[in-house]
SEZADREN-315485 format. One line per 5 residues: number of its first residue (from 1); their letters; for each residue z, x, y of N, C-alpha, C. Coordinates in steps of 0.001 Angstrom, whole numbers. Layout:
BEGIN
NUM> a> Z X Y Z X Y Z X Y ~ ...
END
This chain:
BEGIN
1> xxxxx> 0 837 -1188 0 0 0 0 873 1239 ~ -649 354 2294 -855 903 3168 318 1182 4118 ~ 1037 1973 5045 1844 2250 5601 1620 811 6544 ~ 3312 384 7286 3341 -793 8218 3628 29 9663 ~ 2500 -39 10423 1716 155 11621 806 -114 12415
6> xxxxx> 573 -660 13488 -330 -1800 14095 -1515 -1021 14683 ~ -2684 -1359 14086 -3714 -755 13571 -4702 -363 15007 ~ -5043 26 15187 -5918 283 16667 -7447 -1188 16856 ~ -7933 -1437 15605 -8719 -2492 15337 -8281 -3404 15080 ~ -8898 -4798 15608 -8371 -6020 15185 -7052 -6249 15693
11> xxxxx> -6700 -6336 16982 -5920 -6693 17430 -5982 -7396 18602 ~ -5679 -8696 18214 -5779 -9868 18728 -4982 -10081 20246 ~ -2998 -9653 20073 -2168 -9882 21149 -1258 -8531 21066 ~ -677 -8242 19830 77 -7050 19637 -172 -6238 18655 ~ -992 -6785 17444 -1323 -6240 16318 -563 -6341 15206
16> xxxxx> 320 -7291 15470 1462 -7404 14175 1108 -7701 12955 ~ 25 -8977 13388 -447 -9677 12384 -1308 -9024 11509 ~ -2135 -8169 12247 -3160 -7375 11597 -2565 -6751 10740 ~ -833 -5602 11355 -735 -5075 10198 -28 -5699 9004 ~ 655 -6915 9322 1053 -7368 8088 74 -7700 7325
21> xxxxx> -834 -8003 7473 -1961 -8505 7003 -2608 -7045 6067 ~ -2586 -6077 7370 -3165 -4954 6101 -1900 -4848 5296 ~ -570 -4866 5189 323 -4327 4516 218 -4876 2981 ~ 56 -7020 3130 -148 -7289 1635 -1351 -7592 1296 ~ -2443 -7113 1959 -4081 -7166 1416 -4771 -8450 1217
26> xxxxx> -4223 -8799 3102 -4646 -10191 3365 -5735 -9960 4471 ~ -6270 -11024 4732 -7300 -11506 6080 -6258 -11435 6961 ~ -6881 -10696 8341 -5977 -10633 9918 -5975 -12361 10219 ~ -6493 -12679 9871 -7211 -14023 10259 -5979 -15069 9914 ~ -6035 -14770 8089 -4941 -15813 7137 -3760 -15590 7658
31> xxxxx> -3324 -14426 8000 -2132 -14196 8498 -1713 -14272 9753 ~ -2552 -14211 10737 -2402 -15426 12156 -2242 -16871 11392 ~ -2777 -17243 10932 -2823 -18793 10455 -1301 -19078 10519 ~ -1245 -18606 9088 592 -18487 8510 1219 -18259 9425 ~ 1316 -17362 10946 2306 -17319 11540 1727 -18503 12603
36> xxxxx> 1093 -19075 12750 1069 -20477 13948 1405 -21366 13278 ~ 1200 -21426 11927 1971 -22397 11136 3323 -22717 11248 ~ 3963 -21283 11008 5631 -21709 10555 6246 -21204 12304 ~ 5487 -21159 12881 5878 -21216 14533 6131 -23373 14797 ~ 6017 -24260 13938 5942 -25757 13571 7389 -25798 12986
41> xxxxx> 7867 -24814 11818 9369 -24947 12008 10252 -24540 12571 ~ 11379 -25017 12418 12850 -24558 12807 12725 -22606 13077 ~ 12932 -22078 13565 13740 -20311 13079 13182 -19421 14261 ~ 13541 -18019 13725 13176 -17444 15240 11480 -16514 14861 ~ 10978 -17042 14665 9561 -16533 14185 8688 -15938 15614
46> xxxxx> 8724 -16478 16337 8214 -15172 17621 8802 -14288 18367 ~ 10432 -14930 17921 11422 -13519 18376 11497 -12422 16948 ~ 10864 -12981 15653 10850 -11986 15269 9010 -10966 15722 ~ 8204 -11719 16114 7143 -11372 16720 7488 -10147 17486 ~ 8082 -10761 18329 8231 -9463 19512 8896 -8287 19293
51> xxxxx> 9766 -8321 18109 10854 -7762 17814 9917 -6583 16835 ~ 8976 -7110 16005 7766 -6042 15005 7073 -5457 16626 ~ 6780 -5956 17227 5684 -5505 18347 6433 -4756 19252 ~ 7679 -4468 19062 8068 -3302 19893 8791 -2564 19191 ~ 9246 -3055 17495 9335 -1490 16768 8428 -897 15794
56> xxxxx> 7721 -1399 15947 6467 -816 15005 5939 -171 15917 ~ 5432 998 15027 4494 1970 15671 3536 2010 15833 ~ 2365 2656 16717 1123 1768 16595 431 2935 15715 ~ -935 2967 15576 -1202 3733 14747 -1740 5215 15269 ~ -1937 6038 14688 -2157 7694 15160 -3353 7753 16262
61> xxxxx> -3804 7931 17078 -4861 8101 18179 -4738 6856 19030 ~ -3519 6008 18879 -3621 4912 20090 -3319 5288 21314 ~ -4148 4673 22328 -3565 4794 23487 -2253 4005 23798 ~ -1805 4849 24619 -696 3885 25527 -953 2729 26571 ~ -1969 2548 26648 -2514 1392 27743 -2968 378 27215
66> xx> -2599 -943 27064 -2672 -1660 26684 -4374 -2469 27131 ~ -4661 -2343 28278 -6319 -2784 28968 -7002 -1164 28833
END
């Protein structure tokens, strides 16, 4: 499995999704889905969002500038 790090491609808002997505050898796509989904229940699902998107690392040659 691939190391969990937010990938320089395919990144939509922070890249979380992408890398969970590469982590269990899913679609970036399916795994946005799944998280707008269970963003419909109860829990803290975009505080855990933000919480991957500022300790995950991004990946080796990223810039620091987000634009």
């Amino acid at each position: 499995m691939a190391a969990l790090a937010r990938p320089l491609n395919g990144r939509v808002i922070g890249g979380v999704c992408a890398a969970l997505a590469r982590r269990f050898g899913i679609s970036a796509w399916t795994m946005r889905l799944i998280f707008l989904v269970s963003c419909l229940l109860p829990g803290p699902q975009f505080l855990l969002y933000l919480g991957l998107w500022i300790f995950l690392p991004a990946e080796k040659g990223a810039s620091t500038t987000a634009w």
